[in-house]
C-alpha positions in Angstrom: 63.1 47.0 204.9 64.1 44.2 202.3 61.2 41.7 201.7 61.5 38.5 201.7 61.1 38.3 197.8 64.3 40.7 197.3 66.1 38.7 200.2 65.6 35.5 198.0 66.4 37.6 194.6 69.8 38.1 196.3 70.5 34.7 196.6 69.8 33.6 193.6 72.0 36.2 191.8 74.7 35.3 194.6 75.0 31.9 193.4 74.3 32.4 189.8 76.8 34.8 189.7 79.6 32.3 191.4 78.5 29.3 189.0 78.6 32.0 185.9 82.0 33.0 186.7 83.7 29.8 187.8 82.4 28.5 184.5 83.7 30.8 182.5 86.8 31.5 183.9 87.6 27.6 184.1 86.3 27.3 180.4 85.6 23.3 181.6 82.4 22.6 181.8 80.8 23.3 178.1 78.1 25.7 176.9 74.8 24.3 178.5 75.9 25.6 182.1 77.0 28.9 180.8 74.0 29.5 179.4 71.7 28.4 182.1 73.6 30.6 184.8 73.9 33.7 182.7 69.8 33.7 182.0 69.3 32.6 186.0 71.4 35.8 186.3 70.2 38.6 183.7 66.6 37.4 184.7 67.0 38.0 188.5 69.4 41.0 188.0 66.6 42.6 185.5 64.3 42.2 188.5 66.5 43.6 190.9 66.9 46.8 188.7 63.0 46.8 187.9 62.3 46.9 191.9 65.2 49.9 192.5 65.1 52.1 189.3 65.8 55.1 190.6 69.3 54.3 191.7 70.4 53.1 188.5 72.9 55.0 186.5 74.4 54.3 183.1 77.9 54.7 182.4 79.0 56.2 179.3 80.3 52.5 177.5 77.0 51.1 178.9 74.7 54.0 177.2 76.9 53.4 174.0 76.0 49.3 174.0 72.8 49.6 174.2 72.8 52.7 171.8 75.0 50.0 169.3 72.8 46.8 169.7 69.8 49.4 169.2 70.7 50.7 165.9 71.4 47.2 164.9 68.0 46.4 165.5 66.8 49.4 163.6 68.4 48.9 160.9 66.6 45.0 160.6 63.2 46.6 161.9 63.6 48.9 158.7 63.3 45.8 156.4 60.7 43.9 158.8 63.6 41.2 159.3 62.4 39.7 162.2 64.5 36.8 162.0 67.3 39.1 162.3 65.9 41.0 165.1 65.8 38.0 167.2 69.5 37.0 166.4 70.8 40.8 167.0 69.1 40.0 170.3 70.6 36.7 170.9 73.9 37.5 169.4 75.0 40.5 171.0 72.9 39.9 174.3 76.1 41.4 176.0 75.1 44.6 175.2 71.9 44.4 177.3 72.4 42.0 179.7 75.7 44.0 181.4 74.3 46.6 182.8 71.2 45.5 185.2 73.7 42.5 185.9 76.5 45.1 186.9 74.2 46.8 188.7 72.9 43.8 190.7 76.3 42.5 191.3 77.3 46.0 192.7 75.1 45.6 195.6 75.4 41.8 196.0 79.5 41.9 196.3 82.7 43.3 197.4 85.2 44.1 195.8 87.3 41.5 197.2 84.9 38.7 196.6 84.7 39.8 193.1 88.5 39.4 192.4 88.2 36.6 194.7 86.0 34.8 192.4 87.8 36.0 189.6 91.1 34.8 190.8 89.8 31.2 192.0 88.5 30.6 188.7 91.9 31.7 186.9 93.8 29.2 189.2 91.7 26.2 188.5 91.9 27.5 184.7 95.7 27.7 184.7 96.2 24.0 186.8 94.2 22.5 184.5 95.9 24.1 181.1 99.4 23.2 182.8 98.4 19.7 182.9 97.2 19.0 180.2 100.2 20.2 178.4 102.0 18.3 180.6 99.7 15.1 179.5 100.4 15.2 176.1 96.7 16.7 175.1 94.8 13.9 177.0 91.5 14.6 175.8 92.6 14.9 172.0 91.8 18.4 171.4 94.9 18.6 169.1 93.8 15.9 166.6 90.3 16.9 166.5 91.5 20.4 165.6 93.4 18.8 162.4 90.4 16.8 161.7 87.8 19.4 161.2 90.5 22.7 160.8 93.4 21.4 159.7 95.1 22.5 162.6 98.9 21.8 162.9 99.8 23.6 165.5 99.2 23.1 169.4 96.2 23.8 171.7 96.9 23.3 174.9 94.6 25.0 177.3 91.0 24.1 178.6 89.4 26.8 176.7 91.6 27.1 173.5 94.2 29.5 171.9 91.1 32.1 171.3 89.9 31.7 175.2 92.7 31.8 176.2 94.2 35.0 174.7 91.5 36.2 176.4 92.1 35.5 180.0 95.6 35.9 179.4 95.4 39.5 178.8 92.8 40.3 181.3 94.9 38.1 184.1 98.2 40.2 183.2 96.2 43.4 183.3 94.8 42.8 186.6 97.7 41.3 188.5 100.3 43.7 187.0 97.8 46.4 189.0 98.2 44.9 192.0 101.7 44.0 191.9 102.6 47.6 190.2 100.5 49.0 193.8 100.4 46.9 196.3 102.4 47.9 199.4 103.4 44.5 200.2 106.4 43.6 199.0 105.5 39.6 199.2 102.4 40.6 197.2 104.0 42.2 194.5 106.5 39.9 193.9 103.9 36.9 194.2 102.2 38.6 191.7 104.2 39.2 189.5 106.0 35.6 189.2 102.4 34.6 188.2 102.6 36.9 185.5 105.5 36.2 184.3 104.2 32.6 184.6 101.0 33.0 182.7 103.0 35.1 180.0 105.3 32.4 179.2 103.2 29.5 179.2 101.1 31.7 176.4 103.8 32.6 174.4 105.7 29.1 174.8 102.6 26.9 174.7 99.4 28.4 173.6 101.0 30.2 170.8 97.8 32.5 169.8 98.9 35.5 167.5 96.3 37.2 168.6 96.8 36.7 172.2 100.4 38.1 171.3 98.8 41.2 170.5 96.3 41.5 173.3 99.1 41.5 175.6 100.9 44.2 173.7 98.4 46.2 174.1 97.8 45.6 177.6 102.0 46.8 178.3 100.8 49.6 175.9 98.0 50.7 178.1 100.4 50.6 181.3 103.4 52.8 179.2 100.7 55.5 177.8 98.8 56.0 181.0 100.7 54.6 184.4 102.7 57.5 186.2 106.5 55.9 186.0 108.7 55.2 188.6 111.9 52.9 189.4 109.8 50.1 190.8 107.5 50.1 187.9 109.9 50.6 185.6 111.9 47.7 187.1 108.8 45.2 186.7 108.2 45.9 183.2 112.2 45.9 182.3 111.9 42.2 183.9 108.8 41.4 181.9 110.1 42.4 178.6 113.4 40.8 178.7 111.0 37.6 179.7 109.2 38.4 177.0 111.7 38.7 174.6 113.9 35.4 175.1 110.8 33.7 174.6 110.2 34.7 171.4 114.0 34.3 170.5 114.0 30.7 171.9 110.9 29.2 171.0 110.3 28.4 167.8 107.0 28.2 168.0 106.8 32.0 168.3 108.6 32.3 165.1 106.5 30.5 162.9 103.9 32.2 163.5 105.2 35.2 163.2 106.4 34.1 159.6 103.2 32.5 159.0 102.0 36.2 159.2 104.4 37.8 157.4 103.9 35.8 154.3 100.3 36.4 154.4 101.1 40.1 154.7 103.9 40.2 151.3 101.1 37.5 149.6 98.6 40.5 150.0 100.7 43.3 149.0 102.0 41.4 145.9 98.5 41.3 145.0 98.2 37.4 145.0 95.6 35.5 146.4 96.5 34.6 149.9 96.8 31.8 151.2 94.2 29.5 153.1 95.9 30.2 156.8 94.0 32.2 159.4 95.5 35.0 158.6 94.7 34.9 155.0 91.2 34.2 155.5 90.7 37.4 157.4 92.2 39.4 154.5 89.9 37.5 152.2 87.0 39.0 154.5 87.8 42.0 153.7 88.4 42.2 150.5 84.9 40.8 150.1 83.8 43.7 151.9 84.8 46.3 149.7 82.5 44.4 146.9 79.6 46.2 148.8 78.4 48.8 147.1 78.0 52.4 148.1 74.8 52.2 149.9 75.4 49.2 151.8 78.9 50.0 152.9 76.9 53.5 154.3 73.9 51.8 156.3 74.9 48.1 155.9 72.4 44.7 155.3 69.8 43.2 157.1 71.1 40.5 159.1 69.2 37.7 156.8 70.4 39.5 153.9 74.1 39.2 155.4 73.9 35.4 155.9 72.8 34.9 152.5 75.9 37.1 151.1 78.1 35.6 153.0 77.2 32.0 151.5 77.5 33.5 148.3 80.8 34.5 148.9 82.0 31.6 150.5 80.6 29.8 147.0 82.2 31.9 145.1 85.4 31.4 146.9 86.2 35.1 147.4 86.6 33.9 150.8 87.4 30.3 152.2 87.9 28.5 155.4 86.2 26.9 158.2 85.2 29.7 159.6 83.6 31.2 156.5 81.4 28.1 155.9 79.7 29.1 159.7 79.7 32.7 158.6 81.9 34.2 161.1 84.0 36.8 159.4 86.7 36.7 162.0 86.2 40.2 163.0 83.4 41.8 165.3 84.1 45.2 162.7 83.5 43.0 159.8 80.6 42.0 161.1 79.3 45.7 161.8 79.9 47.0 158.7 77.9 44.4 156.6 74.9 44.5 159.1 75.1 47.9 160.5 77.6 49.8 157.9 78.8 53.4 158.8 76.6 54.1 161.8 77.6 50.7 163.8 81.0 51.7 163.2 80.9 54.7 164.6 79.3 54.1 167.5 81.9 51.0 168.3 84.3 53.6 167.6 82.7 55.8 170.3 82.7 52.7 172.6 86.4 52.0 172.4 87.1 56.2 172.9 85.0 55.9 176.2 86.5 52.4 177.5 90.0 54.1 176.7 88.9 57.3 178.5 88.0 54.6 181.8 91.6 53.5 181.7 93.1 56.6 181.6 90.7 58.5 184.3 91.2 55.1 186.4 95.0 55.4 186.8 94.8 58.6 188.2 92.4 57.7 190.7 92.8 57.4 194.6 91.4 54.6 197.3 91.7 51.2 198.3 89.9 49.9 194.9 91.5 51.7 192.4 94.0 49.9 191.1 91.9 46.7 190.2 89.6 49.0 188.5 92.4 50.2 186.3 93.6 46.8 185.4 90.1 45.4 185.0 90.1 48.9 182.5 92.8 47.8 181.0 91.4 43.9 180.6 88.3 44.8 178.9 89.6 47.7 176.4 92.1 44.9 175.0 89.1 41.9 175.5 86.7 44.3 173.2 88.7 46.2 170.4 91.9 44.6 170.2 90.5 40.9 170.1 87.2 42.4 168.1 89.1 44.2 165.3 90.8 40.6 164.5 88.1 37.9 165.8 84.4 37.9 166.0 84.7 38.0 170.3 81.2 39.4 170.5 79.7 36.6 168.6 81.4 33.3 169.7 79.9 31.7 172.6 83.1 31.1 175.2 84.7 34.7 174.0 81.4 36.9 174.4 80.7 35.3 178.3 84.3 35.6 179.2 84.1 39.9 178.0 80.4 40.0 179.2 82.4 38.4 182.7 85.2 41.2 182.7 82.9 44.1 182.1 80.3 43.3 184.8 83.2 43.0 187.3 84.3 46.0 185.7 81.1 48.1 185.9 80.3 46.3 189.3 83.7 47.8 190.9 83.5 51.3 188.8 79.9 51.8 190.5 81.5 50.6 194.1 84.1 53.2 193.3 81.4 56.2 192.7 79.6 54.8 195.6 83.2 55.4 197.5 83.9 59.0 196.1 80.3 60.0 197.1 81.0 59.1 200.5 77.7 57.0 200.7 79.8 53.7 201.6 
């Protein structure tokens, strides 16, 4: 019989878990509510798994998280860096705080008022980017960009290009799912023309390389693991050739791409490269191979690594806005100056046993499967394809938007095993 204590528990992760997700997902409201909601939620989900231990059961990802954020903290406890203890803690909180929240959320929703959420969110998020392209950048976000980046090019969504590569790519993964198996022919093509929607507007608009590549890898994940047929085959055909005259029209597109390619023939010429985005992440890691031996093998402590990285920013081995906060553009960068060959490995083990979740997922049967393959699909790309080339896991926005995808995601794969054991 449920007490009254757990009854109340409930609630509170209920409507945490709605304020954490419509905040996120809308990317409108700042930091200080995102915060607030996501402790309200790890604290009462934590409680929820302390008072009902014995059903919980790690998945594979979720052992290798806390096995990752566990060597990181190793590796600082080695050197009695405290300090950096506490800001492995802080900084890669995802890690820890997924799993008791997956769990909790598991028995709190649906399925359906997961997605629901989810989708409710992405709708606000999408009429409110829209619109303030349409306005002409209202609230000035372009021109405080050039003032403290030296931005030149657009950013026109609520949550930014970086954001919103993000929930572009998990948006497409999902509703490409349910338009690639739904039964419903209303419902497919309804879900597809928001696609094909959200697609253009971040290739026309956002223009965010990275979320170019994010949703490459998203079709990539659909071509190496879906089972083909004429209708799928006849959504993607449409989806590419949208694809495609996008990037032949718009110029915007183009210059980036060239942006990149001269930062590519710059390094291969062996010239310094220039001071673009793309340049400064090639300036990372040539700084990296200064390491020597010993701390390319079992990296720095994390004090250590913020001093080095000053250095190196004063030394102008590598430059940028970015640099001066120490953010080394790259969640592997990261690793391998604080946790060296060990972290690496084990992130390496994490994005073989996400991938192994999208391709077991597509083969599986029931009413739920599908979303769990595109929500697969969203969080492999939100992880490794955004961490190899941004720091995802340490900036605020990007880490609650992933920590967001892979509680829905654990939260639905646990509903599924619940399914296949014939308890629900």
């Amino acid at each position: 019989m449920t007490s009254r204590f757990d009854y109340l528990n409930r609630i509170v992760i209920y409507g945490s878990f709605i304020i954490f997700a419509l905040v996120v997902t809308t990317a409108s409201f700042g930091v200080a509510l995102t915060l607030i909601s996501s402790s309200v939620l790890a604290i009462a989900s934590i409680v929820w798994v302390v008072r009902s231990y014995k059903e919980v059961r790690l998945f594979q990802f979720e052992f290798f998280g806390l096995l990752l954020i566990g060597w990181l903290v190793i590796r600082s406890g080695v050197e009695a860096d405290w300090h950096g203890i506490s800001y492995l803690l802080n900084e890669y909180r995802i890690f820890w705080m997924v799993p008791p929240v997956a769990v909790a959320i598991s028995n709190v929703f649906t399925t359906r008022q997961l997605i629901f959420i989810f989708s409710v969110g992405s709708f606000l998020y999408l009429i409110g980017s829209v619109s303030m392209a349409l306005a002409g950048d209202p609230f000035g976000i372009i021109e405080y960009k050039r003032d403290v980046q030296n931005f030149i090019g657009p950013y026109l969504s609520l949550g930014g290009k970086f954001v919103h590569g993000l929930w572009a790519a998990s948006f497409v993964a999902i509703y490409l799912s349910i338009a690639f198996n739904s039964t419903s022919r209303p419902r497919q093509v309804l879900s597809l023309a928001i696609v094909i929607v959200v697609i253009m507007y971040s290739l026309g608009v956002e223009e965010s390389r990275t979320g170019y590549l994010m949703l490459l890898a998203v079709f990539t994940c659909y071509a190496a693991t879906l089972r083909w047929s004429s209708r799928v085959a006849m959504y993607t055909l449409a989806l590419l050739v949208s694809c495609i005259g996008i990037f032949l029209l718009d110029s915007g597109v183009k210059s980036q791409m060239l942006i990149s390619q001269q930062s590519i023939e710059l390094l291969m010429a062996g010239s310094q490269a220039e001071d673009t985005s793309i340049g400064q992440r090639f300036a990372v890691w040539r700084a990296l191979i200064t390491l020597d031996n010993t701390e390319l093998l079992f990296g720095i402590p994390q004090s250590e690594a913020s001093v080095r990285i000053n250095e190196w920013v004063s030394s102008e081995l590598i430059f940028g806005e970015p640099a001066k906060s120490r953010n080394l553009h790259s969640d592997v960068a990261h690793l391998i100056l604080i946790g060296g060959l060990p972290a690496v490995l084990i992130y390496a083990w994490l994005a073989a046993s996400m991938f192994n979740t999208v391709r077991t997922s597509s083969k599986s049967k029931g009413s739920i499967a599908p979303l769990v393959f595109g929500l697969s699909v969203a969080a492999f790309v939100v992880v490794f394809v955004s961490g190899i080339f941004n720091s995802t896991l340490l900036d605020i926005r990007e880490r609650y938007f992933v920590m967001l995808i892979l509680v829905i995601l654990f939260a639905c794969l646990r509903r599924q095993r619940l399914i296949d054991e014939r308890i629900l």
